[in-house]
C-alpha positions in Angstrom: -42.5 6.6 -159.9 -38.5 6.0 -160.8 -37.0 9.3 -161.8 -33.2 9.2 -162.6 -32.1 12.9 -162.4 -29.0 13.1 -160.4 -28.6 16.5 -160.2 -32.5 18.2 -159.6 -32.2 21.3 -157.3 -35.4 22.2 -158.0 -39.3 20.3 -158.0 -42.5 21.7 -157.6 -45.4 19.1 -157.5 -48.9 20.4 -157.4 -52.5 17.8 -157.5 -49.6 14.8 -158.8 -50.3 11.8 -157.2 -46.7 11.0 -155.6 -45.7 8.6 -153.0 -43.4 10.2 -150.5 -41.6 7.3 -150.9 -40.6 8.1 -154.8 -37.1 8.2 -156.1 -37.8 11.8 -157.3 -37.2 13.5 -154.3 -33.6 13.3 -154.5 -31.2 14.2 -151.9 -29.9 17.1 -154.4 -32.7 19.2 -153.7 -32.8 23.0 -152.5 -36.3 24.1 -153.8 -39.5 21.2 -152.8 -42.9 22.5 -153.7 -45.2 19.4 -153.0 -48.8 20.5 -153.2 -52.0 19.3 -153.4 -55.7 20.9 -153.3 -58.0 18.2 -152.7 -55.7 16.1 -150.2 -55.8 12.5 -151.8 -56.4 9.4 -149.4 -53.0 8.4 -149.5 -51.5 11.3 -148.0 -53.9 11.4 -145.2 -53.4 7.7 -144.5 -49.3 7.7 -145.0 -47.1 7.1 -142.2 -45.7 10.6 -140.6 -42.5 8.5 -140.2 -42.4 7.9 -143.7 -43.0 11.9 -144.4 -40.3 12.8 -141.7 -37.8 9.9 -143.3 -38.5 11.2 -146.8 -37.3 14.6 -145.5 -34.6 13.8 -143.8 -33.1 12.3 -147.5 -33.1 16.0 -148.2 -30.6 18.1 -146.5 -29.6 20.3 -149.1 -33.4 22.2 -148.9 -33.7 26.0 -148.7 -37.0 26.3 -149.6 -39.8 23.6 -148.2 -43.7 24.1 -149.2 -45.9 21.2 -148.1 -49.1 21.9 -148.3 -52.3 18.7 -148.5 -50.0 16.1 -148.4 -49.1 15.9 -145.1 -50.9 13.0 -143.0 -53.9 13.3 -140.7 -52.5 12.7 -137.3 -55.3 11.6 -134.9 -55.3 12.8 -131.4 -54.2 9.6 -129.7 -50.6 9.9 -132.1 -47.7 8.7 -129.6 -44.8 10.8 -129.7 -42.0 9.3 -131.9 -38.6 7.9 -131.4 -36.3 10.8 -129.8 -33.8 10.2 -132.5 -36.2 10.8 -135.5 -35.0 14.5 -135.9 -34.7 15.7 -139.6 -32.3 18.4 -140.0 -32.2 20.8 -142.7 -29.3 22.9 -142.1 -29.8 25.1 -144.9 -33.3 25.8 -144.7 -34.6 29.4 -145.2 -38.4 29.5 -146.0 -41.0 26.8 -144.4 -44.7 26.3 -145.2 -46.7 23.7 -143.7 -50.4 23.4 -144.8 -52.1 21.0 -142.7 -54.2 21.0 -139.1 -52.8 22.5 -136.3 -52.1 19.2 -134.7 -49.9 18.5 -137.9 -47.7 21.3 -138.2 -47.0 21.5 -134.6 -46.2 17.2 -134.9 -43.6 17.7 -138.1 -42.2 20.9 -136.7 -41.3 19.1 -133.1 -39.3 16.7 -135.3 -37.5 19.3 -137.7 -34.2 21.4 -136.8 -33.3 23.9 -138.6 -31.3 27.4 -139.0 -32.8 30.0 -136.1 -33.8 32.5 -139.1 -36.3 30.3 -141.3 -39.0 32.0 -142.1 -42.1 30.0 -140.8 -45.6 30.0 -142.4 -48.3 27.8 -141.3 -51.6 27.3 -142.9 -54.2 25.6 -140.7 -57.5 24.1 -141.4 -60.7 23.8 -139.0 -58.3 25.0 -135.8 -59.7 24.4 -132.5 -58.6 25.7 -129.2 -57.1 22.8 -128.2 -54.9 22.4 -131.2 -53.7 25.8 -130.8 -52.4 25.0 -127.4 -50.5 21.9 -129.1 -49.0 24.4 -131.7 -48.0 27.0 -129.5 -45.3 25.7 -127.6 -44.0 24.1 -130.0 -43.5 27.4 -132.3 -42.2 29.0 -128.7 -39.5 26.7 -128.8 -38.2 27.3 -132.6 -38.6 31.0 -131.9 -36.6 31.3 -128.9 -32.6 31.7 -128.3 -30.4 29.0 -127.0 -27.5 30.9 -126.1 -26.3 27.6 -124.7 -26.0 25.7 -127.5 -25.6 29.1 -129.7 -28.8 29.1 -131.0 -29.6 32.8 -130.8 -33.1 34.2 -132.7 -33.6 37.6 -133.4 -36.9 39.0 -130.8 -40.1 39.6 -132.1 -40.8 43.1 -132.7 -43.8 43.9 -135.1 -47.6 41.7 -134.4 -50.4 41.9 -136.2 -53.3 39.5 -135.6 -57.1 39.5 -137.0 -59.3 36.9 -137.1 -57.7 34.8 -139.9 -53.9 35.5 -139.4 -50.7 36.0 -137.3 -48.1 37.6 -138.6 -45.4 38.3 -136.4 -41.6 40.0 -138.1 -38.1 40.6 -136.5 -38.5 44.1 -138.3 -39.6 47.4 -135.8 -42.5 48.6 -138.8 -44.9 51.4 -137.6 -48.2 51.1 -137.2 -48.6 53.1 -140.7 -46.9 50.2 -142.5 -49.4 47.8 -140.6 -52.7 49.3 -141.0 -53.8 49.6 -143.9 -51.2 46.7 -145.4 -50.4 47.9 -149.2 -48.6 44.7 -150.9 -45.6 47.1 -151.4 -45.1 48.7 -148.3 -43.1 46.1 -146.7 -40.1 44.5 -149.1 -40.3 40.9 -150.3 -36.9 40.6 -148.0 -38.9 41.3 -144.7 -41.4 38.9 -144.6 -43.2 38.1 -141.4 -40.4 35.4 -140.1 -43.8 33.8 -138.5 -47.3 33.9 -140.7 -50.2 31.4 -138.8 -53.4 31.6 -141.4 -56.2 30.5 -139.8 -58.9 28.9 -142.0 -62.7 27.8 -139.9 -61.2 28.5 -136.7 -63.6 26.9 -134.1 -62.8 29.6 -131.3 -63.1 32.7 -130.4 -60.2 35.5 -131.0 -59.9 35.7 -127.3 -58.7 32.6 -127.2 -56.4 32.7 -129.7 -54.7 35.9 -128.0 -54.5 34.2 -124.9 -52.3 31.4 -126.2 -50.7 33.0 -128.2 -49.4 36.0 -125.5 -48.8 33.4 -123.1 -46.2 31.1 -125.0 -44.3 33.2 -127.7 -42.0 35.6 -127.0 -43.4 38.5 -127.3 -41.7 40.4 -124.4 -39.4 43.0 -127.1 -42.7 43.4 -129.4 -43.1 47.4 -130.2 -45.7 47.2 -132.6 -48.7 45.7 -131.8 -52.4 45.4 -134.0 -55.4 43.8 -133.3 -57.8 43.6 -135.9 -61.3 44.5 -136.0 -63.6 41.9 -134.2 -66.8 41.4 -132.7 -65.3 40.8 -129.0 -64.1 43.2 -126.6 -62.1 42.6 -124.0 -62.2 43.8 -120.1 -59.5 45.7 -118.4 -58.2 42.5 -116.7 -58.0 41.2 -119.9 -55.8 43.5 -121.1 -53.3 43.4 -118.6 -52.9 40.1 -118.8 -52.2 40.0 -122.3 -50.0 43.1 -122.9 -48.7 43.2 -119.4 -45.5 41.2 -121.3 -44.6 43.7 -123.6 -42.5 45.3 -121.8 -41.6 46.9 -125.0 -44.6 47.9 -126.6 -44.7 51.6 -128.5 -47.5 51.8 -130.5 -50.7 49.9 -130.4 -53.7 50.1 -133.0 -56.8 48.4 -132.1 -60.2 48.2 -133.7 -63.3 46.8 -132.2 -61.6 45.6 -129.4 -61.0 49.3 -128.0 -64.9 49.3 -127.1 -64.4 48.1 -123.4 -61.3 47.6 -120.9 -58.9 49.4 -123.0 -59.1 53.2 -121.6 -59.8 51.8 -118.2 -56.5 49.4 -118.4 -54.6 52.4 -119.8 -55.5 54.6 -117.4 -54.1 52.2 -114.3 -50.9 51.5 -112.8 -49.5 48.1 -111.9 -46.4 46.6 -109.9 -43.2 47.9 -111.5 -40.6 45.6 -112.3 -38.6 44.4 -109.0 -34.7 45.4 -109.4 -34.4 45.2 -105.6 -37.2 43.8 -102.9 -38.5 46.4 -101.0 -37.9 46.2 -97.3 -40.4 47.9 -94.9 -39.7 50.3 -92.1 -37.6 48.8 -89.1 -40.5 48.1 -86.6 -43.2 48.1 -89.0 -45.7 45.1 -89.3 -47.1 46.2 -93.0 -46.1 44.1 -96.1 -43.4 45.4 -98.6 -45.0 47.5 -101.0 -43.6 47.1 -104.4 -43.2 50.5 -106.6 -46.1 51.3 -108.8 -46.3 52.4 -112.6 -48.9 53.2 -115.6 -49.9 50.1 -117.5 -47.2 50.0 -120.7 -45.0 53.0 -119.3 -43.6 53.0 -123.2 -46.4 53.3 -125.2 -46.1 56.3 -127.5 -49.0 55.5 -130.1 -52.7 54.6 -129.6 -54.6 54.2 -132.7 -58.2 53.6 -132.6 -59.8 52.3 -136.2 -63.3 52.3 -136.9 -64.7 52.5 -133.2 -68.3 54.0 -132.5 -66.9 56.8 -130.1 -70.4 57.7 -129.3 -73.2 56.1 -129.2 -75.5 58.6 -130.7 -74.7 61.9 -132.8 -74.2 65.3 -130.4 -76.0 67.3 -132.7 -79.4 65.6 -133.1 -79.4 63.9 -129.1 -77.3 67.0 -127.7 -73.6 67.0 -127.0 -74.2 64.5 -123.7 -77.3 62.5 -124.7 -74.9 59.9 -124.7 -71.0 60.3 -125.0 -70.2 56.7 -125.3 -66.2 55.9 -125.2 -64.9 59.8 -124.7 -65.2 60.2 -121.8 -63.1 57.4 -120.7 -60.6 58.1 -123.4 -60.2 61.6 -122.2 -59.9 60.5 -118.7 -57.2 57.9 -119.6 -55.6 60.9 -121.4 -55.5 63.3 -118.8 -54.2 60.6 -116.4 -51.1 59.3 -118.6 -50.2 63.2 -118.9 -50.1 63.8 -115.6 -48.2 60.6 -114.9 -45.6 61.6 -117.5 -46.3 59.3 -120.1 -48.5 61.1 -122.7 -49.8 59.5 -125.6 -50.0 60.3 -129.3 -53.9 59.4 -130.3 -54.7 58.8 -133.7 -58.4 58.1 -135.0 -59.0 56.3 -138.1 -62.8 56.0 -139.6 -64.4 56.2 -136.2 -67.7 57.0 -135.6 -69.9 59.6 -134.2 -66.6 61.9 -133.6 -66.6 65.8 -134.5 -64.2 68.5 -134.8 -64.9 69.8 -130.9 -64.3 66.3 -129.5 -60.5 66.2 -131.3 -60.4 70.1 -129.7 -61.0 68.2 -126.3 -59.0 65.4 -126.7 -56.2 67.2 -127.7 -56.0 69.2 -123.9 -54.4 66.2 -122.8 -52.5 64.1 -125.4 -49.1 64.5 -126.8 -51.2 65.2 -130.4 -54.1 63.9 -131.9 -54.0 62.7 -135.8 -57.7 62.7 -137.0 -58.4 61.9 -140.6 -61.5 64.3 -140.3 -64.0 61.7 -141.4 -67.4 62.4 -139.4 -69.6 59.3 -139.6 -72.3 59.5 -137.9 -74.5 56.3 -137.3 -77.2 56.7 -134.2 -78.3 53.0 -134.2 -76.8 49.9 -132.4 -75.4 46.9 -134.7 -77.8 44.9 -132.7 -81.5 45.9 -131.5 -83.0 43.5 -128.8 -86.4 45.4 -128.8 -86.8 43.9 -132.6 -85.8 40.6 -131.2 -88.2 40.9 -128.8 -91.2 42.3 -131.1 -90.5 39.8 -134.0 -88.6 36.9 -132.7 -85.7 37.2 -134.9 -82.5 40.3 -135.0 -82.8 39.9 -138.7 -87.2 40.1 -139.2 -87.2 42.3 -142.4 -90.2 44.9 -142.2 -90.6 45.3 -145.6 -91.7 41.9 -145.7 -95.7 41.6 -144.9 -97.9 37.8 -143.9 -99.9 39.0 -146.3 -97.7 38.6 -149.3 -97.9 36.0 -151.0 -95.4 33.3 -151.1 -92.8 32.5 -153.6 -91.5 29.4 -154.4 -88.8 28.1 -156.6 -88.1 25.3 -158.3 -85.2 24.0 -160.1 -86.7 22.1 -163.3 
């Protein structure tokens, strides 16, 4: 395909068959949309050489979007040459669509400005890709300040079980959760969005990556959406024990477990100076101890079953479920000084005196006055057990007779 247009700026090619090798991606070009839904044979089988060649002819880009027509790198692909580095000097907005593998390949070999706003779409992710990815992002998201590369920190995370978002912006969690399309301006978006589609993991595992390699240390805001998993108090202080930072902190599901507990502890405080025992004394240094996120302000628990059966039909401790241990961690962060604003958000099997409780020992407690109450586990092993299957329906009898349908 010859294309004599000196001058293009801006091309957007979606489902057209074009080698990346064409003339029409011209080194004039600010604005490249090259797309393609059903990812034609060609692109899977081109050279990433080629791809990363073709891009380098284009230094002018602000705006990259590649998404289907990047190649399918197998997991034996030796690195390339060290000099193979495409730089895009004026690059603003990046989307990759591709696997995980993929992106993290063409994004080892890119440079570009410290402020590009990074948006990954991968397909079919495995855990093992996502520890190729990681690092690599970790490295385009961190400062240099010897070569004056300087990034702006982290400071707003949301992730669910389809997406990362991740902005240089503080936002509350009241901008976060719910998201309306207009509370955050079109000028502050996420300057890193990972959408996630099949992942072949658990959430867990995403988490645990994803805390361990990015910079997360200045995040304030952090949300965790609703999942299936829950997480132990070891967990949790593993992952958050980074964020430094951290002021507010929404969770959903994953508030069922280690959260109160991990809340509630203290761990080593940050060492200014090594602590030196007494002069004659044979027992180890004991380093200065602190509550778990001394900084966190904001807890806000969304759509968690806060007991496990309704006080008015069981009696008020048939079976409290999660509050006691929230009102314990409560009462502990008061008296260590570091009180904590609660806010509940379509939970369950909560009524007006629990909030009256609650509210002894937290800075405040926000309650949207919604009592739900649902006395009956998600999942029932007795039916398991008497029929074989969690999802038997009783309305459905041997003796009825069987239906049958066919397509002609």
């Amino acid at each position: 395909m010859h294309v004599d247009l000196p001058s293009l700026t801006h091309l957007e090619l979606v489902d057209t068959r074009v080698s990346w090798q064409s003339s029409v991606f011209k080194s004039t070009l600010t604005h490249l949309t090259f797309r393609s839904g059903d990812t034609p044979y060609e692109y899977l089988t081109a050279s990433i050489t080629t791809v990363l060649r073709a891009l380098e002819g284009m230094p002018a880009l602000q705006n990259l979007e590649l998404k289907g027509v990047l190649p399918s790198l197998p997991d034996d692909t030796p690195p390339l040459i060290n000099d193979l580095m495409v730089n895009l000097p004026h690059l603003r907005t990046l989307l990759l669509g591709s696997s995980a593998k993929t992106c993290a390949f063409v994004l080892q070999h890119m440079a570009f400005p410290a402020d590009v706003t990074l948006q990954l779409d991968c397909t079919d992710l495995r855990s093992n890709e996502v520890a190729q990815l990681c690092p690599v992002l970790s490295s385009k998201l961190r400062s240099d300040p010897e070569h004056g590369i300087v990034v702006p920190p982290l400071l707003t995370l949301s992730i669910n079980e389809t997406s990362l978002k991740a902005w240089t912006q503080d936002y509350p969690i009241s901008v976060l959760h719910p998201v309306p399309s207009s509370a955050i301006p079109p000028k502050a978006q996420p300057k890193l969005c990972i959408t996630m589609y099949r992942p072949s993991y658990g959430q867990t595992t995403l988490l645990n990556v994803v805390l361990d390699t990015l910079p997360i240390a200045n995040v304030r805001t952090l949300y965790l959406g609703a999942h299936d998993h829950t997480m132990e108090k070891k967990e949790w202080l593993r992952m958050c024990g980074r964020m430094t930072g951290l002021r507010e902190l929404d969770v959903g599901r994953f508030g069922e477990t280690g959260l109160p507990e991990a809340l509630a502890g203290r761990v080593p405080a940050p060492a200014t100076t090594p602590p030196v025992p007494a002069q004659g004394s044979s027992e180890k240094p004991r380093r200065k101890m602190q509550p778990f996120l001394p900084g966190l302000r904001t807890l806000q628990l969304t759509g968690l079953r806060l007991r496990r059966t309704a006080p008015d039909v069981y009696g008020a401790d048939a079976d409290a479920g999660l509050l006691p241990q929230y009102t314990k961690m409560l009462a502990t962060r008061r008296r260590s000084k570091c009180p904590l604003v609660l806010r509940l958000r379509d939970c369950m099997n909560v009524c007006q005196d629990d909030i009256v409780k609650l509210r002894k020992d937290a800075a405040s407690v926000e309650w949207d006055g919604a009592e739900n109450w649902d006395d009956e586990d998600e999942y029932d092993e007795d039916d398991e057990e008497l029929y074989g299957d969690p999802y038997y329906d009783e309305d459905f009898s041997d003796d009825d007779p069987p239906f049958f349908f066919f397509p002609w």
